[in-house]
N, C-alpha and C positions, 0 to 999 in steps of 0.2 A: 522403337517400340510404340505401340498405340496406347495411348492416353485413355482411358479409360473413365474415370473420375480423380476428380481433383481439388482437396482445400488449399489452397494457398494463399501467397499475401494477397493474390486477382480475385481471391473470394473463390467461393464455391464455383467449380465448371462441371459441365456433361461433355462427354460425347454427343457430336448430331445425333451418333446412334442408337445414345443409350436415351433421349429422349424421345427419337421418332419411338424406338419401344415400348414405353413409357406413353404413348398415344396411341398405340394399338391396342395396347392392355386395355386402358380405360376404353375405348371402342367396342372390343369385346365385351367390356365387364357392362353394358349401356342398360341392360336389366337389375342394375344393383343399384340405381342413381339413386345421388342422396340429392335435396336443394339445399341452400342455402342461403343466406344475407348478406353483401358486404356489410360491417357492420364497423371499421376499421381501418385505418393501417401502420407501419411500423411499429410497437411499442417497444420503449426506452431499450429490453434486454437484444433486441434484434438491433436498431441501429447504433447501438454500442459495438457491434462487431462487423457493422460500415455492412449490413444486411436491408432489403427494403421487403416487406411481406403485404399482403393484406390479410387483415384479419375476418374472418367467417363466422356467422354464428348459425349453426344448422338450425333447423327445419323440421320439427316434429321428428327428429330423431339424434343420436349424440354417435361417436365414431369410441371406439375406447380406448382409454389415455396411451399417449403413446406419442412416438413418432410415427408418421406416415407418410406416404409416396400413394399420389392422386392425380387426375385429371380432371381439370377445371374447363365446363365449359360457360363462355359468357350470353346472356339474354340474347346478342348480337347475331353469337356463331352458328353454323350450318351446322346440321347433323354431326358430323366427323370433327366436328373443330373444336376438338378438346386439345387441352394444352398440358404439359406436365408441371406437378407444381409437389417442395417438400413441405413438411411444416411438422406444428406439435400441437397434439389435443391433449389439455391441462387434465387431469384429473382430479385437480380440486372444484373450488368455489364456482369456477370457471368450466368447469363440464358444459359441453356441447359448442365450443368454440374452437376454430383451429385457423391457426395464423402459418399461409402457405409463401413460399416464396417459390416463385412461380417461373419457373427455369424455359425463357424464352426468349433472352438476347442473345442471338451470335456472338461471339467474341473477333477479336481481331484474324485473321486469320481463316475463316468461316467451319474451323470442322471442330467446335467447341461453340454450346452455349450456356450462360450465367443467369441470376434471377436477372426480370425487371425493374426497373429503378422507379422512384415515385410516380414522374408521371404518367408515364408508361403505364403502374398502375393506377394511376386516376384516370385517365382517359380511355381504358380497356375495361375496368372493373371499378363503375362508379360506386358513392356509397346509395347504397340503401337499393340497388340492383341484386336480382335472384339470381345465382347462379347455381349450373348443376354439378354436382361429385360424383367422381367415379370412384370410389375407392381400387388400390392397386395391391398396398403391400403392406403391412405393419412391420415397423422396422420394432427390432425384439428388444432394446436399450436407447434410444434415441437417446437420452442422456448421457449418456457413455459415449457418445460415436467419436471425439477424438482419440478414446482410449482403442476402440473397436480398429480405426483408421490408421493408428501406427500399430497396431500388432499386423496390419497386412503390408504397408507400408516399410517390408523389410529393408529397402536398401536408403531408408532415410529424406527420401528425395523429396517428398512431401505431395507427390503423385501415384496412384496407383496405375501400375504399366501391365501387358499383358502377361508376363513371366509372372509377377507377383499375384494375380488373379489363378494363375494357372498352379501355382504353390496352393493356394489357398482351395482349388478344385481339389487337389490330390488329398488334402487334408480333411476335406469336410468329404469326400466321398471313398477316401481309403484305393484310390486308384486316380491309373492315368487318367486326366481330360482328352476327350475323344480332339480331332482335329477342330470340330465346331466350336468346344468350348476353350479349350485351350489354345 
């Protein structure tokens, strides 16, 4: 079965594919850009759970709290060279910040990749460099997503496989998944 997304003890994984998506989106979406600051990276509640992020502080605009799924592109990158990145915009004190972990190391094996690790973010995304956002997705509990991750996560495995995706199509859409989706 194809691997889909996965938290596990190897930390957060994507699919190649579900990240090159993840980079088309933000391509398409390239009329929505937001900017922003490196202004950061990891704090304390991220590498407590062995996570590396950078932290963002936008740009004469703020994203609303939440979790999100974006495309980050660096002062560096070509046009198309946005990258896929998760994270969470505070809605407190902290409004207009969002600390992404930015899903662009291959894993072992190359059809899986995980965030970047520190210096990978220092030397891609210095401090005090503007980068740009694409906004992609707001995720509707980001708080909740290990709760969200085992109610789909029905056979315990701590992976989401395609069968279990394909449950959860039939559920949210009251029917079959066509071949594409399922």
């Amino acid at each position: 079965m194809s691997l889909l997304w996965s938290r596990s003890s190897r930390g957060i994984r994507w699919s190649v594919a579900t990240a090159q998506r993840a980079r088309e989106i933000a391509l398409a979406g390239s009329d929505m850009l937001m900017r922003a600051r490196v202004a950061g990276r990891s704090p304390d509640a991220i590498r407590n759970v062995g996570a590396c992020c950078v932290r963002l502080e936008l740009l004469g605009t703020k994203l609303q709290p939440g979790g999100w799924t974006v495309g980050l592109r660096a002062p560096s990158a070509r046009g198309d060279g946005f990258v896929a990145a998760i994270g969470g915009a505070p809605g407190d004190h902290r409004r207009g910040i969002l600390d992404a972990l930015v899903m662009a190391r291959h894993c072992e094996g190359g059809d899986q990749v995980t965030f970047l690790g520190e210096d990978a973010l220092e030397r891609w995304l210095p401090l005090g460099a503007v980068v740009e956002i694409s906004p992609i997705w707001q995720e509707t509990d980001f708080f909740d997503l290990h709760r969200q991750f085992r109610a789909i996560d029905t056979d315990g495995s701590g992976e989401i496989d395609a069968a279990e995706v394909g449950q959860l199509l039939r559920r949210v859409l009251g029917e079959e998944p066509s071949e594409e989706q399922g």
